[in-house]
C-alpha positions in Angstrom: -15.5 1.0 7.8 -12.1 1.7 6.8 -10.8 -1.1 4.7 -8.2 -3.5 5.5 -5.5 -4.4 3.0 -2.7 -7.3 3.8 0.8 -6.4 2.6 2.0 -10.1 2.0 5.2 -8.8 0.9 7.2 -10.4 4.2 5.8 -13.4 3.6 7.7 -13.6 0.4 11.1 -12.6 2.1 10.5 -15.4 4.4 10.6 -18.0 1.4 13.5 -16.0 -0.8 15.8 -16.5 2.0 15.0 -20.4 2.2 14.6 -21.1 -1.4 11.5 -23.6 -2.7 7.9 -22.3 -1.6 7.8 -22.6 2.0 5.6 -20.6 3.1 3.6 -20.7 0.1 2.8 -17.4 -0.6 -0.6 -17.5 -3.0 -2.0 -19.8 -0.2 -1.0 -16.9 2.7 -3.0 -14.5 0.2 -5.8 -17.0 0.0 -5.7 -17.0 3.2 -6.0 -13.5 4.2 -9.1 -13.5 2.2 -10.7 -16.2 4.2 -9.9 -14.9 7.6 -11.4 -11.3 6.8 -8.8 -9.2 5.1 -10.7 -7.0 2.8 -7.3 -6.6 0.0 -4.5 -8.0 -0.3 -1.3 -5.8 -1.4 2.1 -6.1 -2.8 5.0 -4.1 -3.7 6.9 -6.2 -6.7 10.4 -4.7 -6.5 12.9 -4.8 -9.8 15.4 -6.7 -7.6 12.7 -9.0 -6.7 14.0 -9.7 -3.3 10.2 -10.0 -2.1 7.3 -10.4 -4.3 8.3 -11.8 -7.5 6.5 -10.4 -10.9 5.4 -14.2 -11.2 3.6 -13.8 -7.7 2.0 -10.5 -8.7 0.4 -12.5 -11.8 -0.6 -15.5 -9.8 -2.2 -14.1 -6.9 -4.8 -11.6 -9.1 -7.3 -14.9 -10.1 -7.0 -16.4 -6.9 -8.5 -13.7 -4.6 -11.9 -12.5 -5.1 -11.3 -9.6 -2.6 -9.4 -6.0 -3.8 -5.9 -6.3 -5.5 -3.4 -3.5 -4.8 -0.1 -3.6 -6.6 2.3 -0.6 -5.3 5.2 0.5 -7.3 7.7 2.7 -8.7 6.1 2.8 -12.8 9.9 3.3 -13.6 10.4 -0.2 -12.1 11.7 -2.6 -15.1 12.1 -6.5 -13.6 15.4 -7.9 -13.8 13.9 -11.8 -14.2 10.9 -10.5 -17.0 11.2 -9.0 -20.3 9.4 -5.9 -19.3 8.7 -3.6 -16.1 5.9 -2.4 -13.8 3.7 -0.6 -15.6 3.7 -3.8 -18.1 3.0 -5.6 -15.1 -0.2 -4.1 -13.5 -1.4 -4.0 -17.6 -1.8 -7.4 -17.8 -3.2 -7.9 -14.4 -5.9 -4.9 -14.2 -6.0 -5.3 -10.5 -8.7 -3.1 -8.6 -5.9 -0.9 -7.7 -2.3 0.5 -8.3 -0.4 2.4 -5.9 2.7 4.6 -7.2 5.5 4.8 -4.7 8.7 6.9 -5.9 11.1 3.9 -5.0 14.5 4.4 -5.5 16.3 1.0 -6.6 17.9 -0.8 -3.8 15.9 1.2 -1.3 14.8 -0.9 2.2 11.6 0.1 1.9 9.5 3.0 0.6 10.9 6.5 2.7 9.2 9.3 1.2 5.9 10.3 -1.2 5.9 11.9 -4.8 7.3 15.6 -5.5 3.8 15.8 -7.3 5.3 19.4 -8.2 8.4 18.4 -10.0 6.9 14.9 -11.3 3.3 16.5 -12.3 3.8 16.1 -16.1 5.1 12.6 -15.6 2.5 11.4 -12.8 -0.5 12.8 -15.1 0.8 10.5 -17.6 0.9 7.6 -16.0 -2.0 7.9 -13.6 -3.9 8.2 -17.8 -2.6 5.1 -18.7 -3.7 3.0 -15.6 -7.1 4.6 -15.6 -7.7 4.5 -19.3 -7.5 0.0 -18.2 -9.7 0.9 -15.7 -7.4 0.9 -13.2 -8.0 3.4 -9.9 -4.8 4.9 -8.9 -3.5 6.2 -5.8 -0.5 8.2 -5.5 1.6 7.5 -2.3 2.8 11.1 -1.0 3.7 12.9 2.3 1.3 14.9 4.3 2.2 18.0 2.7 -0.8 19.7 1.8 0.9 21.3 -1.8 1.9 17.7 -2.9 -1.6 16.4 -2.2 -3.2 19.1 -4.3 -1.2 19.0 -6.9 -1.5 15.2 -6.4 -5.2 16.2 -7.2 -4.2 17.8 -10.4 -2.5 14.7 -12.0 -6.2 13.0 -11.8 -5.5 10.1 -9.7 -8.5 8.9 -7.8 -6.9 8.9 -4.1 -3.6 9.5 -2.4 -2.1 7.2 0.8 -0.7 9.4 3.2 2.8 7.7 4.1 2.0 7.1 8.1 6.0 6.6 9.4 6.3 10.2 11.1 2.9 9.2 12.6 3.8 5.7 14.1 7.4 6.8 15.4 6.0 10.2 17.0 3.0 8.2 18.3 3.9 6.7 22.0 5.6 10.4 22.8 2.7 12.4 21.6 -0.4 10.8 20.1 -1.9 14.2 19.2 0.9 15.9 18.0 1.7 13.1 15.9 -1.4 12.8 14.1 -2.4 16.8 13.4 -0.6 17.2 9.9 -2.4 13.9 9.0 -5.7 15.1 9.8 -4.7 18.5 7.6 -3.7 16.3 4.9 -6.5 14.2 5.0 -9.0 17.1 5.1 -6.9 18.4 2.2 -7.3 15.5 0.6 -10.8 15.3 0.7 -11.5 18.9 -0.3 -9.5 18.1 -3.0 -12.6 15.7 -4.4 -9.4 12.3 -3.4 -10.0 8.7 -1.6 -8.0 8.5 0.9 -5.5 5.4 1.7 -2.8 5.1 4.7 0.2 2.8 5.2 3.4 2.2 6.3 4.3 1.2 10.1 0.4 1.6 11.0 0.4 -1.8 13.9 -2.3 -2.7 16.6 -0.7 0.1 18.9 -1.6 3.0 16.7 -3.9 2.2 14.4 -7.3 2.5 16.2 -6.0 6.3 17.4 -5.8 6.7 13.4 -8.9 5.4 12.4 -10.4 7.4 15.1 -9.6 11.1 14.1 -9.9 10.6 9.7 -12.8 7.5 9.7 -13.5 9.0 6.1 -9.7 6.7 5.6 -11.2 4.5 3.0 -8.0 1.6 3.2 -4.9 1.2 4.8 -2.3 -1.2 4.2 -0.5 -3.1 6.5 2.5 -5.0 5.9 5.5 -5.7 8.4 3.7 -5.0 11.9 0.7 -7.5 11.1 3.5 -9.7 9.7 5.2 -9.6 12.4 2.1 -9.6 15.2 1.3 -13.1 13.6 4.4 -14.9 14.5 3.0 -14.5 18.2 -0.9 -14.8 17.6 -1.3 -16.6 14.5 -2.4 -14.8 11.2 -6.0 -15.7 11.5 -6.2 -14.1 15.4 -4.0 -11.0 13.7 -6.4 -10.0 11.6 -9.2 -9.8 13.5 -7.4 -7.7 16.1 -6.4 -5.1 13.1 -10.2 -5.3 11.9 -11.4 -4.5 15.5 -8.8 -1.8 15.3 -10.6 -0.2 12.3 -14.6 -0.6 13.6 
């Protein structure tokens, strides 16, 4: 079964824009857990208009399921006295994801030139492992990123899903051939394979069904959002039926 990993960064927005801790955001990852999710992810920003660096170190010993921190490694916090890769070094969660964020980007728009950024990517993805650390590199599905992806020794890649989801309702099939190429690619290439970004209850089962080898996805704003309507407990289950 393809794993299912709870992007709680929303929930976060939601209590910025108030101030205080309301929602509380370690009890919504707590939560998760107990009503199935099987991770629980978050992408601390440098501007920290989400996830705060002090979430990211409080949530790790409260959650007993998978920890994935995703993040630009060039990321330095403008709150703490040092950046990301300082960050996921203190934490040693299961899992860190590298996303080539640009600063004051709305959200991640594009994977790794794992051509241009192969001596750099090799270097980091040493450092994280050499904690123990499994690394996935977030990338396009371009087949020549993903192998040379491959070459930087990182353990998996995620496959950034938006071309999928937004070509999905006109042409399910269509939209999901260079992802099955990539994901063969990837798996040729000896690579776990993760999936996220704009993956929701209308396309993901469609996505599980053609690469079931997917190993996680992670799922942020559409089960966010799903769980206004149904309640987070009821929005899990639904994306964890999707992914049977």
């Amino acid at each position: 079964m393809t794993k299912l990993s709870v992007n709680i960064n929303k929930v976060a927005t939601i209590r910025n824009a108030r101030g205080g801790n309301r929602p509380d955001v370690l009890r919504f990852a707590v939560d998760c857990e107990r009503f199935g999710a099987q991770g629980i992810t978050v992408h601390p920003r440098p501007d920290e208009r989400h996830i705060r660096y002090a979430d990211a170190l409080a949530i790790g010993p409260l959650i007993g399921v998978e920890y994935n921190i995703e993040g630009n490694p060039k990321g330095v916090s403008k709150s703490r006295p040092y950046g990301f890769i300082d960050l996921v070094k203190e934490i040693k969660p299961a899992q860190v994801t590298l996303v080539p964020d640009a600063e004051g980007v709305l959200t991640s728009n594009a994977g790794w030139d794992t051509v241009k950024n192969q001596d750099y990517l090799r270097d980091v993805v040493k450092e994280f492992k050499a904690c123990g650390i499994r690394v996935s590199i977030f990338v396009d599905a371009n087949l020549q990123m993903i192998e040379m992806a491959a070459r930087t020794g990182t353990d998996r890649v995620e496959l950034y899903t938006e071309s999928y989801a937004s070509r999905y309702a006109a042409n399910r099939e269509e939209a999901i051939a260079p992802f099955v190429a990539a994901a063969r690619t990837a798996r040729a290439c000896g690579l776990g394979l993760n999936a996220g970004h704009d993956l929701s209850l209308e396309n993901l089962a469609y996505f599980r069904q053609q690469i079931p080898w997917c190993d996680e996805v992670s799922i942020g704003h559409a089960l966010i959002s799903d769980a206004l309507y149904m309640g987070i407990e009821e929005t899990i289950h639904r994306y964890l039926d999707c992914l049977k």
